[in-house]
C-alpha positions as CSV (number, residue, x, y, z in Angstrom):
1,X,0.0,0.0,0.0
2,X,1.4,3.5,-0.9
3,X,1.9,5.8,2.0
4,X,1.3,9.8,1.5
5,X,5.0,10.7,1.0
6,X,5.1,8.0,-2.1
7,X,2.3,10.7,-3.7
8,X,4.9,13.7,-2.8
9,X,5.7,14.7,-6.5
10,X,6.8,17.8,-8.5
11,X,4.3,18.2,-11.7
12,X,5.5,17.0,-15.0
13,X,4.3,19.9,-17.3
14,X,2.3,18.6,-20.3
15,X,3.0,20.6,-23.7
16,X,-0.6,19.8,-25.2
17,X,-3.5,18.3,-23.8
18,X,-6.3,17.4,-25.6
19,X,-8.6,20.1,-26.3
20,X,-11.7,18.1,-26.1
21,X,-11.3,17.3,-22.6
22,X,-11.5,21.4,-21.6
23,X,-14.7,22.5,-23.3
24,X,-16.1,25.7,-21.8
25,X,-19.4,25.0,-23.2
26,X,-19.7,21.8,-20.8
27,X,-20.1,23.7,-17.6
28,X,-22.3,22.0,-14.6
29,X,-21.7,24.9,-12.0
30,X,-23.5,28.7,-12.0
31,X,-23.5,30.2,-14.5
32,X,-24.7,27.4,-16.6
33,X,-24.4,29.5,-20.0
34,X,-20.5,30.6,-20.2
35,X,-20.2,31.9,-23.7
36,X,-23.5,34.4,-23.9
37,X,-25.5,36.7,-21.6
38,X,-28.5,35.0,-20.6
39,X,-31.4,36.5,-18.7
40,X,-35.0,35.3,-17.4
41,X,-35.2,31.9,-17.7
42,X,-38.1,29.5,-18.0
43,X,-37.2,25.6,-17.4
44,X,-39.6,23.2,-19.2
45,X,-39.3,19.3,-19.3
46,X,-40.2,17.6,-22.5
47,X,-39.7,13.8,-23.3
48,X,-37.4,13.7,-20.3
49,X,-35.4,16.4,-20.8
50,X,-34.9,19.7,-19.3
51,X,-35.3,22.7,-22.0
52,X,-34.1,26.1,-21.1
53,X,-35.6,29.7,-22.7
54,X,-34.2,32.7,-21.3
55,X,-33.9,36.2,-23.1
56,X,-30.5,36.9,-24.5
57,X,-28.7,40.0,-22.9
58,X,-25.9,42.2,-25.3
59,X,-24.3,45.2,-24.5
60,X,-26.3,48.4,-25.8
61,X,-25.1,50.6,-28.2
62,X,-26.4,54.2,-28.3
63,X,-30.1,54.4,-28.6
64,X,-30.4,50.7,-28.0
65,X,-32.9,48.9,-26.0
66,X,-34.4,50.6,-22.5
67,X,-32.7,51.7,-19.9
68,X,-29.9,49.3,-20.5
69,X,-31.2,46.3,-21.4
70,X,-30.8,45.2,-25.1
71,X,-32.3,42.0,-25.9
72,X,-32.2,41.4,-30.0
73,X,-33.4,37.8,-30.0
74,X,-33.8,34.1,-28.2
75,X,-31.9,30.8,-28.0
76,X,-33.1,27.4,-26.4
77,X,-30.7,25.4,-24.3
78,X,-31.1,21.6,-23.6
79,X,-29.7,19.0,-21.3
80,X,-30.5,15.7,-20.1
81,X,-28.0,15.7,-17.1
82,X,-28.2,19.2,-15.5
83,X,-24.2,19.8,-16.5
84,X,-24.1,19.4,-20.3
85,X,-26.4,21.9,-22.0
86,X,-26.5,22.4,-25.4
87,X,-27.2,26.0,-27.9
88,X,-29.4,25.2,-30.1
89,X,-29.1,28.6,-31.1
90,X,-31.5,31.1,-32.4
91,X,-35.2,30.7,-32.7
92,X,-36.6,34.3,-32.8
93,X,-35.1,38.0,-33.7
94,X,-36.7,41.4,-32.9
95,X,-36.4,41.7,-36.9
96,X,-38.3,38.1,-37.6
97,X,-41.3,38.6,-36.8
98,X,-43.8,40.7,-39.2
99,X,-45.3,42.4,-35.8
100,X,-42.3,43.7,-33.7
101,X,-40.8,46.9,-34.0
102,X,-37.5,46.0,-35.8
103,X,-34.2,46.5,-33.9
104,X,-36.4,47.1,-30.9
105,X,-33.8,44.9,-29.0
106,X,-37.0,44.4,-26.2
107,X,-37.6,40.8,-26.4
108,X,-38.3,40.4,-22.8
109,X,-38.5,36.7,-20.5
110,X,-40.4,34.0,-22.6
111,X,-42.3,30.7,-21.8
112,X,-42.5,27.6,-23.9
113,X,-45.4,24.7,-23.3
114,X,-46.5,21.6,-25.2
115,X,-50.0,20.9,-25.9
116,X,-52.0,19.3,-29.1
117,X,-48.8,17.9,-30.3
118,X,-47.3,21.2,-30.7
119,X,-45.1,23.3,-29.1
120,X,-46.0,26.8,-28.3
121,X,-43.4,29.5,-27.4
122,X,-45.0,32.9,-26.0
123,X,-42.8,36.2,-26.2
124,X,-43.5,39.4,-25.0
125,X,-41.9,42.4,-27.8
126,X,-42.9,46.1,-29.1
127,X,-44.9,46.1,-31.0
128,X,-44.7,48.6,-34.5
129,X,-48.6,49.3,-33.3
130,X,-48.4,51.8,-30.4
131,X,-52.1,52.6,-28.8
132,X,-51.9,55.7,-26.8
133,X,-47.9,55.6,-26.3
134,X,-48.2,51.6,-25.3
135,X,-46.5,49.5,-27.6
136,X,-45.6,45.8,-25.3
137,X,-47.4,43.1,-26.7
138,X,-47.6,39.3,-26.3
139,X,-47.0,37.0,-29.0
140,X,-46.6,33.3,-29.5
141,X,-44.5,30.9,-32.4
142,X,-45.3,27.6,-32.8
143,X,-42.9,24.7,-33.6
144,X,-43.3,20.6,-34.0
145,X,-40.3,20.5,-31.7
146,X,-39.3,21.9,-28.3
147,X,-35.6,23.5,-30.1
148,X,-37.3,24.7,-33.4
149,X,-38.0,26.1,-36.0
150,X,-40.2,28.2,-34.3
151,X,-42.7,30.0,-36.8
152,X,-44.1,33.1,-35.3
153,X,-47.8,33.7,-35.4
154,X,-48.4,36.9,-37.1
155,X,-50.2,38.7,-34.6
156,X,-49.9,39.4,-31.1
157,X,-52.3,38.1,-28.4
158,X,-55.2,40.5,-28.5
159,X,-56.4,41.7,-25.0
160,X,-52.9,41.2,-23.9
161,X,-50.6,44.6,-22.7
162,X,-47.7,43.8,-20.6
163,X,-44.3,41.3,-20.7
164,X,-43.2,38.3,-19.1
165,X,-45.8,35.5,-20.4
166,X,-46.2,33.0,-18.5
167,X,-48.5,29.5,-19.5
168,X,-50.1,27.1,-17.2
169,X,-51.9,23.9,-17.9
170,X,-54.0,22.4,-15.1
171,X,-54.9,18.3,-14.8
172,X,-57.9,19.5,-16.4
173,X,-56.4,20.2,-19.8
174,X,-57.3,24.2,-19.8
175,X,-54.4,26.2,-20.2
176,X,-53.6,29.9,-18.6
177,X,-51.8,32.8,-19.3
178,X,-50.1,35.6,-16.6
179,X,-48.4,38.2,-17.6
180,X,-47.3,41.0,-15.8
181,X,-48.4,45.0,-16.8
182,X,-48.3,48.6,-14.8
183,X,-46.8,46.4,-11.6
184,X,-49.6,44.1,-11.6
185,X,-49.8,40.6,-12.3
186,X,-52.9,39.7,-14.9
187,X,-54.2,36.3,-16.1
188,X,-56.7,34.1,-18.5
189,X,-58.0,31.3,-19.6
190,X,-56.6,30.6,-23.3
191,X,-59.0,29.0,-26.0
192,X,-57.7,25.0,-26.7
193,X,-55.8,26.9,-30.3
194,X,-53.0,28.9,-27.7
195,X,-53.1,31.8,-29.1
196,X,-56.6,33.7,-28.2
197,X,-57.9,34.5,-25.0
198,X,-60.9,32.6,-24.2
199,X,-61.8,34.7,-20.7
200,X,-61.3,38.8,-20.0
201,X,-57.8,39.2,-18.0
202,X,-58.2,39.7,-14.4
203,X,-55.7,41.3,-12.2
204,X,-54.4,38.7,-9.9
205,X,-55.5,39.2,-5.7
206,X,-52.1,38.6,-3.7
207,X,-53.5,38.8,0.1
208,X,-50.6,40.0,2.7
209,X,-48.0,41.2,0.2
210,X,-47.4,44.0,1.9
211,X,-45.7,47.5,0.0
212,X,-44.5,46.4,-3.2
213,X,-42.5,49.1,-5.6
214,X,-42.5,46.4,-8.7
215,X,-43.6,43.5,-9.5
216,X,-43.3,41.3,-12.8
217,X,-42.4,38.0,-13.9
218,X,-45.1,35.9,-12.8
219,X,-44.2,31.5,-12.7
220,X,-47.3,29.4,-11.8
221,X,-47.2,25.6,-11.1
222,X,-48.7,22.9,-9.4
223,X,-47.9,20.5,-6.3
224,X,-50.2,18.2,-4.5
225,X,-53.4,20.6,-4.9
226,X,-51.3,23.7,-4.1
227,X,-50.8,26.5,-6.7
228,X,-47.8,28.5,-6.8
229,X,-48.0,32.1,-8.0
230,X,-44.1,32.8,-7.9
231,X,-42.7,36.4,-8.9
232,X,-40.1,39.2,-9.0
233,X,-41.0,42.0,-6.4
234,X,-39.3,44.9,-5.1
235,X,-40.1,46.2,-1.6
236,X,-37.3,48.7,-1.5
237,X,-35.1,48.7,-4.2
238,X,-33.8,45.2,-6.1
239,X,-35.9,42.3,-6.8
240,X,-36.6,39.4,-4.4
241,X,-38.0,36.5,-5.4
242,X,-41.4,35.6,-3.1
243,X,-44.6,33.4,-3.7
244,X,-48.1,33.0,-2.8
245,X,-50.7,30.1,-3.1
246,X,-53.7,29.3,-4.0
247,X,-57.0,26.4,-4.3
248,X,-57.8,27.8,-7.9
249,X,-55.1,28.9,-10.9
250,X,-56.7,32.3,-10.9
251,X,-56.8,33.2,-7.4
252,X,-56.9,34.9,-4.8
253,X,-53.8,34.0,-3.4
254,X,-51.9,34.6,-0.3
255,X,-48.7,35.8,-0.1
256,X,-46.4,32.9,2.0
257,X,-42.9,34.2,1.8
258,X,-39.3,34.8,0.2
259,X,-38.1,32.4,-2.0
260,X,-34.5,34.1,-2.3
261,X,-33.7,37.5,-1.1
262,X,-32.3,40.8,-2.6
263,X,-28.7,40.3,-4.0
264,X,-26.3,42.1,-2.2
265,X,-23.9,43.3,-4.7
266,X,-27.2,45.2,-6.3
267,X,-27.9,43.5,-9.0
268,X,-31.6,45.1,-9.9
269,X,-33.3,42.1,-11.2
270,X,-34.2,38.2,-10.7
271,X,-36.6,36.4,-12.5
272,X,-37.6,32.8,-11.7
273,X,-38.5,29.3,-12.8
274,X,-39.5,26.5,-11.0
275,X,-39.1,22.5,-12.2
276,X,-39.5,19.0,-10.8
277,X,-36.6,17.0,-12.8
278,X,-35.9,13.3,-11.5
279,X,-37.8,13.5,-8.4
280,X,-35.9,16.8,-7.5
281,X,-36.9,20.5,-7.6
282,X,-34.8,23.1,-8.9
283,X,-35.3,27.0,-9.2
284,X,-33.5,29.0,-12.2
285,X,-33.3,32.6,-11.5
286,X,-30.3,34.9,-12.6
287,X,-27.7,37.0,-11.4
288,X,-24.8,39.9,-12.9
289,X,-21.8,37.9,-11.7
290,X,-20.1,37.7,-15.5
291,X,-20.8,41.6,-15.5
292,X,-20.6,42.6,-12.0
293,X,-20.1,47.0,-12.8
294,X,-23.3,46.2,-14.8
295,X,-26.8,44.6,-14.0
296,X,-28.5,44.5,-17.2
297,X,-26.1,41.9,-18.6
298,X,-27.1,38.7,-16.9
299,X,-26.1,35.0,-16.3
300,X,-28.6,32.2,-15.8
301,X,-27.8,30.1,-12.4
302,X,-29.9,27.3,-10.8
303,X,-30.1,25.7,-7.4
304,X,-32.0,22.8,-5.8
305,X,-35.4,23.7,-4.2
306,X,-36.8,22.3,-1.4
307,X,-40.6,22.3,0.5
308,X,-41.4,21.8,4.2
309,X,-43.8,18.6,5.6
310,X,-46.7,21.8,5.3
311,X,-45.8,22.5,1.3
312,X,-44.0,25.5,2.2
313,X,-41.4,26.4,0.1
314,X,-37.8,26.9,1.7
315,X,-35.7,29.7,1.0
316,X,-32.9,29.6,-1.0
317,X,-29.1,30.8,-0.4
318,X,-27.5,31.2,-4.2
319,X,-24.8,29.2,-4.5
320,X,-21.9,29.0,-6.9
321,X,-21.8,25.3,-7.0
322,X,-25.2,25.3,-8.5
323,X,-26.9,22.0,-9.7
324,X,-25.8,18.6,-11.5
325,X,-22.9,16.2,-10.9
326,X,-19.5,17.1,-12.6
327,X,-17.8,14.4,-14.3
328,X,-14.1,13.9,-13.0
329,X,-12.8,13.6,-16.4
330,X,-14.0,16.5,-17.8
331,X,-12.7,20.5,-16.9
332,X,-13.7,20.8,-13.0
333,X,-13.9,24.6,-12.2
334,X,-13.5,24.5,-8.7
335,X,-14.0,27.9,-8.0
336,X,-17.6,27.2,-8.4
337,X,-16.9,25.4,-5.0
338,X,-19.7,24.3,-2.6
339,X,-18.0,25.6,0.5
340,X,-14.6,27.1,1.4
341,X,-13.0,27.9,5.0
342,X,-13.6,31.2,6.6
343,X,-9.7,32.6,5.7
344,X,-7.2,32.5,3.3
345,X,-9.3,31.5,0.1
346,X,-10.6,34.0,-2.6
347,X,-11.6,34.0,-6.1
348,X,-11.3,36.4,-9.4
349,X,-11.9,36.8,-13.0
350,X,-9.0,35.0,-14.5
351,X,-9.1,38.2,-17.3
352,X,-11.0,40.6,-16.5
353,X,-11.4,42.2,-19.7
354,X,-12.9,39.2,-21.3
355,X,-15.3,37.2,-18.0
356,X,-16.4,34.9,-20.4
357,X,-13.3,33.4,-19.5
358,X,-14.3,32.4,-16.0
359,X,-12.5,32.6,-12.7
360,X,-9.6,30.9,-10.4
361,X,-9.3,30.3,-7.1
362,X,-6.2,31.2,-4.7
363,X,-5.1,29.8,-1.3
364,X,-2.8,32.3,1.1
365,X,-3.1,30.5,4.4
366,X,-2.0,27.0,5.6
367,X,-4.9,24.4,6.5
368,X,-7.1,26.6,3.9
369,X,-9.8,24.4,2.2
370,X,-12.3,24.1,-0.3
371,X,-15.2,22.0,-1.0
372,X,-16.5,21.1,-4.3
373,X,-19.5,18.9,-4.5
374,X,-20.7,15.9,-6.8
375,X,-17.5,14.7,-8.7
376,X,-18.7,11.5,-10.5
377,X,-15.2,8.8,-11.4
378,X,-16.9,6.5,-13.7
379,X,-14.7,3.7,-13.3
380,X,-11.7,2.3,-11.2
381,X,-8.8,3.2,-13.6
382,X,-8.3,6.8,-12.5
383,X,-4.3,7.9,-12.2
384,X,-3.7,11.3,-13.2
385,X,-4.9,14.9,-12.1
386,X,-4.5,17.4,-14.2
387,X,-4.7,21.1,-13.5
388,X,-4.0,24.9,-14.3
389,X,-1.7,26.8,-11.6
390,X,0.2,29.7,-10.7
391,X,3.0,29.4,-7.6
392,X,5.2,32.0,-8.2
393,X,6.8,30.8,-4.6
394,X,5.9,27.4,-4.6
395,X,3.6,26.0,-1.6
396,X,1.8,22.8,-1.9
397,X,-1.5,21.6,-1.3
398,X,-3.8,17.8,-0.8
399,X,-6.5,16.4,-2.6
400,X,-9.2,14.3,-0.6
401,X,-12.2,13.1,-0.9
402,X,-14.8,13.7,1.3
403,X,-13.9,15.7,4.0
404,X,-11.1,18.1,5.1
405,X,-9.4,15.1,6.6
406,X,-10.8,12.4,4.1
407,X,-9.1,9.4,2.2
408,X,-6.1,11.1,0.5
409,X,-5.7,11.2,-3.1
410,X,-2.5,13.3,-3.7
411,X,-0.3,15.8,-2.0
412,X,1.0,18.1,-4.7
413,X,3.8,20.0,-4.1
414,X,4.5,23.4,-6.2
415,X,7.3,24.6,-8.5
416,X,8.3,28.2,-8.7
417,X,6.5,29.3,-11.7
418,X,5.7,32.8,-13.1
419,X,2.3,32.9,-14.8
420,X,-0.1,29.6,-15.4
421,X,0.8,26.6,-15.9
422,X,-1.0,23.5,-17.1
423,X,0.9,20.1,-15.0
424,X,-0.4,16.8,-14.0
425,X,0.8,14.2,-11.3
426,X,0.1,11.0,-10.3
427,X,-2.9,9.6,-7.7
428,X,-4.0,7.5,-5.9
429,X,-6.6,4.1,-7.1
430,X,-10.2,6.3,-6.5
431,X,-13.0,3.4,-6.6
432,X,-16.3,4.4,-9.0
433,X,-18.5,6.3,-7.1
434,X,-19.7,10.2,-6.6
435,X,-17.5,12.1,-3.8
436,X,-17.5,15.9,-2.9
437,X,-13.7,16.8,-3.7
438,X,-11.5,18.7,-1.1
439,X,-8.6,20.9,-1.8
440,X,-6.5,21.5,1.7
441,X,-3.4,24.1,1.0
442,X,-0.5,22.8,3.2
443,X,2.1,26.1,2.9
444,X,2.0,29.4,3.4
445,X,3.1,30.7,0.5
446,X,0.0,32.0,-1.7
447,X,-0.6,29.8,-5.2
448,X,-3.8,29.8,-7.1
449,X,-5.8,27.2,-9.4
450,X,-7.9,27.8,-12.7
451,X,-9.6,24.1,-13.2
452,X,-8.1,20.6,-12.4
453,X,-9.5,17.1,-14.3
454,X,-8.4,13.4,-14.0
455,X,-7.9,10.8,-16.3
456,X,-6.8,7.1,-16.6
């Protein structure tokens, strides 16, 4: 049996590794989108597979968009795992559709649903129609799959002012709109076609909310007989995520509690889905941490949701872990870590012109850790950790699973090296199985880590 000081090795660099073992696009930790801005998303599951439709945030060029916000047009994201999730790229443009005001860029939070075979996407826009200086409409596309060709319907909703659609479909096979207009939430009964109202819109009666300032983005769904009215709302001045229930889809409702509190960095917004995937709930929402000096370019982030014995919903602390299990042969970025110790560990943009490219992680105190959850090793043949650092002093650090003090899989010790680079050593045997990695730093002298992976 090896003892620990057998691990003790200096890293071998590797000149090239293969590319297809780093792919940014395969990301299973918040943000889940690491190549776009992504805002407002709605989770849908269809034929066993989780479908994501957020709004697509770019930076504004003079005259662009409102207030900030410039949204030109929509992608659809898929992914059977919660780590891997797949562009499918564009589906709708602001200069697509025969109704919206072109190069609006004001394609606001969308919904997708299934129903009569087809699947319908509902987007709210400005419309080239303007009634008495309003202009936001409601529209709706209609594709045979849930990733496209979406063809757009070529009106609006009539009866419909506002943004932020929303669709519901009870056990009884009718089918309801929310939306959200002049800080009030609205909804309706659609006719079987989708796209026609098939009841007058009727503000929605939230009992016990209390001062609000805002309020948009209405998600409704269903659990054990309980309707969820879930929502955006500003009491002071950014966006909370709270909810309210109900015995009927159209109210009244009465307002429970927070579902995750105001960021503290002051990031305006948050806008919210909610989905049961493999017996587990999850709530998508999203944040500014890829543009952190500016809050109308967003990043979609998700996090497991939970309810009390009563149906309650619990609230949420936004991790940067996020959701899904991250397989140990691919890129792990472990400064999405689940937990680190109070001192002596700190992250940053690994270029901050360009944060696209992510972040590290450093260590400047001895017996500094980290935690990062849900590391899958798919099979028994696992010998070789790879991984990005910078030591310009050295220092040295362990790798075990587990816990802080957990079964050891390799003491790395650090070569004086200016600027990153990319090394691998040797490990121990780790048996299949899903383990919560821990990094322990063993030196004083500060070092810092961009992403490690193993291999057999």
């Amino acid at each position: 049996m090896k003892t620990d000081k057998a691990l003790q090795n200096t890293f071998i660099p590797i000149v090239f590794l293969v590319l297809s073992l780093f792919s940014v696009n395969l990301f299973s930790q918040n943000p889940l989108v690491m190549d776009q801005f992504t805002a407002d998303p709605t989770v849908r599951v269809f034929d066993g597979k989780l479908y994501m439709y957020p709004s697509h945030d770019v930076p504004c060029k003079d005259g662009q968009g409102f207030i900030g916000f410039c949204m030109p047009d929509y992608h659809v994201f898929s992914s059977e795992n919660l780590t891997e999730w797949e562009d499918h790229g564009v589906i709708l443009s602001h200069n697509t559709v025969p109704w919206v005001e072109p190069a609006s860029f004001r394609m606001w939070a969308p919904d997708c649903v299934f129903k009569n075979g087809k699947y319908y996407y509902y987007f709210p826009a400005n419309s080239v129609e303007k009634i008495n200086g309003k202009g936001r409409r409601i529209g709706v596309a209609v594709s045979d799959k849930p990733y496209g060709p979406f063809a757009p319907e070529a009106n609006f909703i009539e009866g419909i002012w506002g943004i932020d659609p929303n669709v519901f479909t009870d056990k009884d096979g009718k089918s309801y709109i929310y939306w959200a207009e002049e800080r009030v939430i609205y909804g309706a009964l659609l006719k079987e076609n989708m796209v026609e109202l098939a009841s007058v819109p009727v503000p929605m009666k939230i009992n016990g909310i209390g001062r609000r300032k805002f309020i948009e983005g209405p998600f409704m769904f269903e659990r054990k007989g309980i309707y969820y009215m879930t929502f955006p709302y500003i009491p002071e001045t950014t966006e909370q995520i709270v909810y309210a229930t109900s015995d009927n889809p159209l109210g009244p409702f009465k307002y429970q509690n927070v579902i995750m509190k105001e960021w503290e960095n002051k990031c305006y917004t948050n806008h919210q889905s909610i989905v049961a995937y493999k017996n587990q709930w999850y709530l998508f929402y999203h944040h500014n941490e890829l543009s952190p000096d500016f809050d109308k370019n967003r990043s979609i982030k998700a996090d497991s949701l939970f309810f009390d014995k009563n149906g309650l919903i619990k609230e949420i602390i936004p991790s940067k872990r996020g959701i899904g299990v991250s397989n140990a042969e691919k890129t792990i970025q472990i400064d999405r870590y689940s937990r680190v110790s109070k001192k002596g560990v700190s992250t940053e943009f690994n270029n901050s012109n360009q944060t696209f490219d992510g972040w590290n992680v450093s260590f400047n105190e001895t017996n500094s850790w980290l935690q990062y959850n849900k590391v899958e090793f798919s099979n028994n043949k696992t010998k070789t950790l790879n991984l990005k650092v910078k030591s310009p002093k050295g220092g040295s650090f362990e790798v075990r699973l587990n816990a802080i003090d957990g079964p050891l899989v390799a003491i790395v010790n650090l070569e004086d090296v200016d600027g990153w680079k990319t090394t691998s050593i040797k490990t121990k045997k780790i048996k299949s199985g899903i383990y919560n990695l821990f990094i322990v730093s063993k030196s004083k002298e500060p070092f810092a880590i961009d992403w490690l992976q193993f291999e057999q």
